[in-house]
N, C-alpha and C positions, 0 to 999 in steps of 0.2 A: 658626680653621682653620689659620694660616700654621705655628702655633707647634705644632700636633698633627705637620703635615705635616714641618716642620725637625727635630723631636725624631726623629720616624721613618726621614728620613733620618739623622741624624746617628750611627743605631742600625745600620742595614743597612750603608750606609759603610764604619762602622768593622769589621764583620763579612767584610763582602768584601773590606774591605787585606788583612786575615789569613789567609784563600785565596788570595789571589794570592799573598804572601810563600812561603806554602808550595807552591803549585804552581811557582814559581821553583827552592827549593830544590831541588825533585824534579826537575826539567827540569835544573838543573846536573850531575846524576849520570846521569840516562838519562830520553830523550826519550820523549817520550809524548804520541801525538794525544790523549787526553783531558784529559793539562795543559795542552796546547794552546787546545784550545776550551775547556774552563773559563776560563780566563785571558784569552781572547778574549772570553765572554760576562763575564767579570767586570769588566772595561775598558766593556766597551758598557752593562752598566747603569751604572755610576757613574758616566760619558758624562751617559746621558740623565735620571737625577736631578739631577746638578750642573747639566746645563742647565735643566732646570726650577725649582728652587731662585734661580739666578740667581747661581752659582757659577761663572761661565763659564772662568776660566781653568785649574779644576780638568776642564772638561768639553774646553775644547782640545788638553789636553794626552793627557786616557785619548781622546779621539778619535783622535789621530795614532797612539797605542798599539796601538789598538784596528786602525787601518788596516793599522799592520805585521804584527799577529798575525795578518791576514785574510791576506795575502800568504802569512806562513808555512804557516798551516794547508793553503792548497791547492797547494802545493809550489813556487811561483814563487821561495822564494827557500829557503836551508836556514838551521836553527834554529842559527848556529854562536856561538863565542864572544861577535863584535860585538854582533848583535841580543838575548841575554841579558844582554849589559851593559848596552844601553840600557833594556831592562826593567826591572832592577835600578834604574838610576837612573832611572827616568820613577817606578818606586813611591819611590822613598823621593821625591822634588820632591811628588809626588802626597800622599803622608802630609804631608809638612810643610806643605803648604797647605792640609791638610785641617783638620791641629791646629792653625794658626793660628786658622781660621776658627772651629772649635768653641771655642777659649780667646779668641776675640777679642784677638790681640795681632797686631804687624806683622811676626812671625818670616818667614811667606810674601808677604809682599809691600815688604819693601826690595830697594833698587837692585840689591846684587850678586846677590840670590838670582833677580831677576826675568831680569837678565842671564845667568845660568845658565843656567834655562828657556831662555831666547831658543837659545841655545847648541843644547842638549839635543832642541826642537825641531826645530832647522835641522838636524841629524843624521839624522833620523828622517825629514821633509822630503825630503832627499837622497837615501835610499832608497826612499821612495815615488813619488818622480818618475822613481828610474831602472825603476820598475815600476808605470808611470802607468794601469792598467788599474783598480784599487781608487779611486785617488787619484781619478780622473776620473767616473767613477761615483756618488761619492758627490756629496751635496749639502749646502748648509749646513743647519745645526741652524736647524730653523723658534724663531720671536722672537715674543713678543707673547702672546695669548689665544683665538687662532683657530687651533687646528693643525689641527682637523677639517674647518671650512671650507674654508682652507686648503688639505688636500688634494684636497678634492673640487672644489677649482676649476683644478687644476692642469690639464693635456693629457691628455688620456689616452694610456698608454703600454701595452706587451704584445700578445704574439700568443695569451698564455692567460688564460683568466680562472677566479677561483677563490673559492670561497665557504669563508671560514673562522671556526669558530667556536671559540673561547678560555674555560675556565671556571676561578674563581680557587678557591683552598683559603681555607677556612673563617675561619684562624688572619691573613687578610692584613688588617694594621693600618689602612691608609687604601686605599683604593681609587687617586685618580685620579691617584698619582706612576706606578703602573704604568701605567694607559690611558696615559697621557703617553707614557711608553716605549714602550710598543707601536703608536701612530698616531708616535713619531718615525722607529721602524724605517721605515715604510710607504717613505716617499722612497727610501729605498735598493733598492728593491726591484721599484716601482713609481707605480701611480696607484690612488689609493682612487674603485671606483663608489659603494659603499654601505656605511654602518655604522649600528646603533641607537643608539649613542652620540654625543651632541651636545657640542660644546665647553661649556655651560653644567654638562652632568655632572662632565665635568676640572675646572673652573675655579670654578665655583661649590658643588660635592657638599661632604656634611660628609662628616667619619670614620666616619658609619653611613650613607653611602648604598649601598644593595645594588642593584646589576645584574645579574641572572641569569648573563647570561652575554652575551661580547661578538661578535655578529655584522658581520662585513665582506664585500664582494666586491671583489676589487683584480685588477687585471691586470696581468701582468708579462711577461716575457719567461724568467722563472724557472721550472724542475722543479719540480713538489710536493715535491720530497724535500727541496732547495735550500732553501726555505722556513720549515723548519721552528724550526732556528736561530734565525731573527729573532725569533721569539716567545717561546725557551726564555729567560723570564727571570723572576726572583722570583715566587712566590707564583703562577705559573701552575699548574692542574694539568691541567687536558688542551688539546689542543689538535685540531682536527679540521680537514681541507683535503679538500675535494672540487674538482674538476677540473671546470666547468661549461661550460667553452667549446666553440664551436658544433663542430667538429671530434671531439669527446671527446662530447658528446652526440648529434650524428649517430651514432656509430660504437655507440653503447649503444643507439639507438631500434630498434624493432618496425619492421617494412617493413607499408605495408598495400595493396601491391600483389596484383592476384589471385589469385599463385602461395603468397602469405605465406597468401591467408585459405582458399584451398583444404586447403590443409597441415594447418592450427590449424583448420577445422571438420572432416575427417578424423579425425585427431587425439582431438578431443572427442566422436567422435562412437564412435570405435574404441574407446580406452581404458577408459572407463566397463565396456567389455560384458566385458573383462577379467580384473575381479572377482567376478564370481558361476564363470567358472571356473578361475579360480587356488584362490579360496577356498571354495568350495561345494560344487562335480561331483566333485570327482575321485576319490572313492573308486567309481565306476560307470564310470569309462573307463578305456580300455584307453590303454599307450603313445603307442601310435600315433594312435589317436583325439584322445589330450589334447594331443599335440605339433601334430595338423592344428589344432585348437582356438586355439592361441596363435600359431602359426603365420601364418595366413588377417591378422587384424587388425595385424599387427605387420607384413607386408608390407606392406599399404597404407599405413603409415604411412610406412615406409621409403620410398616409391617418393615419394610426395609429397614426405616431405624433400630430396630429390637435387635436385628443382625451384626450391628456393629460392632466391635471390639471398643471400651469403656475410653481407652486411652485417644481412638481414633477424629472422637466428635466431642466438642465440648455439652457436658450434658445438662446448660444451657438451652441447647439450641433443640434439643428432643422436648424440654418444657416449652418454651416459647410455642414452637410445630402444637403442641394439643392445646396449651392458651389459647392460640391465635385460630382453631378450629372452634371452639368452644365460644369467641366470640363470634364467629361467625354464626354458629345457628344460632345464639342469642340474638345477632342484631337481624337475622331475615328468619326470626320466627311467626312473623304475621306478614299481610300482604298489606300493613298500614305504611304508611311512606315514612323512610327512618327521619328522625332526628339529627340535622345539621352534626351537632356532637359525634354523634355517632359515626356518621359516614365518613366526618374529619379523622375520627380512630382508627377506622377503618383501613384509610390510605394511611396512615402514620404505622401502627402496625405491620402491613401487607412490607412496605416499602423496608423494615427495619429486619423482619424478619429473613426477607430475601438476601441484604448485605449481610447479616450474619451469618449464612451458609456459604454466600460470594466469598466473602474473607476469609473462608475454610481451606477454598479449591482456588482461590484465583491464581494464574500461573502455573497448577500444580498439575492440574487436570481436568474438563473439560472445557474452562476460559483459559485461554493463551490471551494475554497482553503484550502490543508493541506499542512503546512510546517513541513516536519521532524527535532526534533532538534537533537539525534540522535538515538543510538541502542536502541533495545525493542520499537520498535514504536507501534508493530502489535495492541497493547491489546487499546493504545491512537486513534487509526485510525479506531478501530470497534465503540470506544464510540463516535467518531464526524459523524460516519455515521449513527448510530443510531438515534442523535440527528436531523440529516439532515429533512428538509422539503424535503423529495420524491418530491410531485407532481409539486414544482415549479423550479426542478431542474436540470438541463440536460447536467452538465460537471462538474466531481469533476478532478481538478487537485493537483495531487500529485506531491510535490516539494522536492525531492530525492538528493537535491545540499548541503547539509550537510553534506549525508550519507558517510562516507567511505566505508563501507559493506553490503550487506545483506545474511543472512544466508539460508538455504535450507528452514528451519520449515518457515521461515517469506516469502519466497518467494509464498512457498505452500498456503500461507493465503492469501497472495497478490490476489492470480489467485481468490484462490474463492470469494474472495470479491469483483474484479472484471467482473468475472461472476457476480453473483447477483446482483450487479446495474446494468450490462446489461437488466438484465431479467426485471428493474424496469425502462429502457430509457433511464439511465443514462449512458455518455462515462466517463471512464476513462482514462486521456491522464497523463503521466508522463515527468517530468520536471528536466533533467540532465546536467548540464556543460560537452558537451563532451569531452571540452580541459582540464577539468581537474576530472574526473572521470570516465577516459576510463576502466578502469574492471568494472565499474557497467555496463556499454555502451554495453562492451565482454559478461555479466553474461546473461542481456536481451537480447543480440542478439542470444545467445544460446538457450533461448527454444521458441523462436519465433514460433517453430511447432510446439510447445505443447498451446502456447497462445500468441498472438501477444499483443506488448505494444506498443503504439505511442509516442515515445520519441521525445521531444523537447529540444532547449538549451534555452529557453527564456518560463516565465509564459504565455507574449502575442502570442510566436506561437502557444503553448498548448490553450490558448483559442480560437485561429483564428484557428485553426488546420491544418496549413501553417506554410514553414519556411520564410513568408517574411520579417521578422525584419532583421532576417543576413544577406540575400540581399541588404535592406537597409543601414544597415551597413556598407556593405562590399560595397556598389557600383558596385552588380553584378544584378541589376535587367535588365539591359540591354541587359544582357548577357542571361539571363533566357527567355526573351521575342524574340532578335535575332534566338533564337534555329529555 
């Protein structure tokens, strides 16, 4: 493994001197943040490969580089003659210790050249202390075979915390020289709570071990934007950072104080009746008639929203609600037949507005979702209804797009269980791929006279208890509305 891993470094390396060289070149003529942090992120991986390899004095040396470019980049110092010099000479000490070590000869490590370093160091040193904010920041390169442990035994540190996930491109040679890199960043940045990745992955994986992909929660005292950086480095190709911390999740939650559920069963209770006449009456009403129509539901809805507490509803979704009223008298302000265009807006609209109030309350309060994973569901589908809040609850949808089957005992149960949420106000609408579960479609349409099911092929028509998503989809809402 050592000798896959050393070849691969000794391949990247050499690839990355030759970017830097040339983002020097460029930076001697005219400055540029992006030779800037290229230059920066080119010093920081070959930092934390050398350090892994066990090349340490290659990895001291792009470390101090690497600390001064960080300075530069955020303007604490400018990019002038001195600090290109020292780049200049930090790569070529850097190449020639590099070439030593790949020819195995003593060119980088006799006396005078070591004495150089020393030199070349202390310069670099000397500016990093007169701008000891990087300097002091940083920590030592972790040592040994536990960098994950390691981190996750450290203090924990930050006022944010942040779930991030990292996925590598196809063509990346060895996996665990990069993890290395990216759990060395971690210290500088923070404290690791969580990762999938085990130091046995790093430290023991061949050249074919595959990780999907790498998940972490770190907290920091760091911007998401801040962040990003530390991860941009070889063979990454996406990187994802979500913002999880209590503050940042308050502030995205549902309120389910009274005012919130007054609102949201309003709401659901108003918008539904909407659609038959947006898209069905209207060639039988008169202006006036069709304007009181749309009028009547869309003010209760308004009134309720005023009542809500700021943090409760995204306030989003209150703009959209008077948008989405506001085209409506525009579009049936005369009794001339609308405009294809228009009516497509319509349904694209109607249908977006609805899932953005869904995505508020789904699960929380008056839709209750079950998704079957699959056979023997009955006995898991009595315990979620059990648990169900009744009184704030008035649609459980049942998500059957899993199921290949269901049996006679389990159907028999279905019914009564259906019944008795009737009997408690609650509808039950079920959720089936017709295209691709036409005997479950055949089974329900068979005892339709013993007990009727409202089958949907979409979660949002089972909530909106319409099929207009596949209208939408399909580009037949015009065709629905023409009838």
């Amino acid at each position: 493994m050592m000798d896959q891993l050393y070849v691969t470094y000794l391949e990247e390396t050499e690839e990355l001197l030759q970017k830097a060289e040339e983002c020097l070149i460029r930076l001697e003529t005219d400055y540029s943040s992006d030779d800037i942090n290229a230059l920066f992120r080119i010093f920081h991986s070959i930092k934390g490969s050398s350090q892994m390899i066990g090349h340490d004095d290659i990895g001291n040396l792009t470390h101090k580089l690497e600390d001064m470019l960080d300075i530069v980049r955020k303007g604490r110092i400018d990019l002038d003659g001195q600090i290109l010099q020292l780049c200049f000479s930090g790569l070529d000490h850097v190449k020639l210790m590099f070439e030593s070590k790949k020819n195995q000869n003593d060119d980088g490590n006799n006396e005078v050249f070591t004495h150089a370093v020393e030199i070349l160091e202390g310069k670099i040193v000397k500016i990093l202390k007169a701008n000891s904010e990087t300097e002091n920041h940083r920590k030592a390169a972790f040592q040994g075979d536990s960098i994950v442990s390691t981190l996750k035994g450290m203090e924990r540190t930050g006022t944010n915390r942040y779930c991030i996930c990292i996925s590598f491109s196809d063509d990346i040679p060895m996996l665990s020289p990069i993890l290395f890199m990216i759990f060395n960043n971690i210290k500088d940045i923070g404290s690791l709570v969580y990762t999938n990745v085990s130091d046995e992955d790093i430290y023991e994986a061949s050249a074919n071990t595959q990780i999907p992909s790498l998940v972490m929660i770190v907290e920091s005292d760091w911007e998401e934007a801040e962040l990003y950086t530390y991860f941009d480095v070889l063979y990454v190709e996406k990187v994802a950072i979500a913002d999880i911390s209590e503050h940042q999740m308050l502030k995205q939650a549902t309120s389910l104080d009274q005012d919130s559920r007054r609102f949201f069963e309003n709401f659901f209770l108003a918008f539904p009746k909407l659609y038959p006449v947006l898209f069905q009456n209207r060639k039988d009403l008169s202006k006036a008639e069709y304007t009181e129509l749309i009028h009547e539901p869309f003010q209760k809805i308004l009134e309720k929203v005023d009542k809500i507490p700021v943090s409760a509803v995204e306030k989003k979704l209150k703009q959209e609600i008077e948008t989405f009223y506001d085209l409506c008298l525009h579009a049936t302000s005369g009794k001339s037949a609308l405009q294809v265009e228009t009516i497509e807006l319509l349904c694209q609209k109607y249908l977006e507005l609805f899932e953005m109030a869904y995505a508020d309350v789904k699960g929380k309060f008056f839709y209750k979702i079950f998704k079957v994973k699959g056979s023997h569901f009955i006995d898991h589908l009595k315990g979620f209804i059990e648990r169900m809040n009744k009184s704030c609850t008035r649609k459980l949808l049942l998500d059957l797009s899993r199921l290949e089957m269901i049996h006679e005992h389990e159907l028999k149960s279905l019914i009564e269980l259906k019944r008795r949420l009737h009997d408690m106000g609650i509808v039950m609408s079920v959720v089936i791929d017709s295209r691709l579960r036409k005997r479950l479609i055949n089974i329900f349409d068979s005892i339709q006279t013993i007990e009727h099911f409202a089958l949907f092929d979409t979660e949002v028509d089972a909530a909106l208890g319409d099929h207009i998503s596949v209208l939408v989809n399909e580009k037949r809402c015009m065709e629905d509305f023409m009838k």
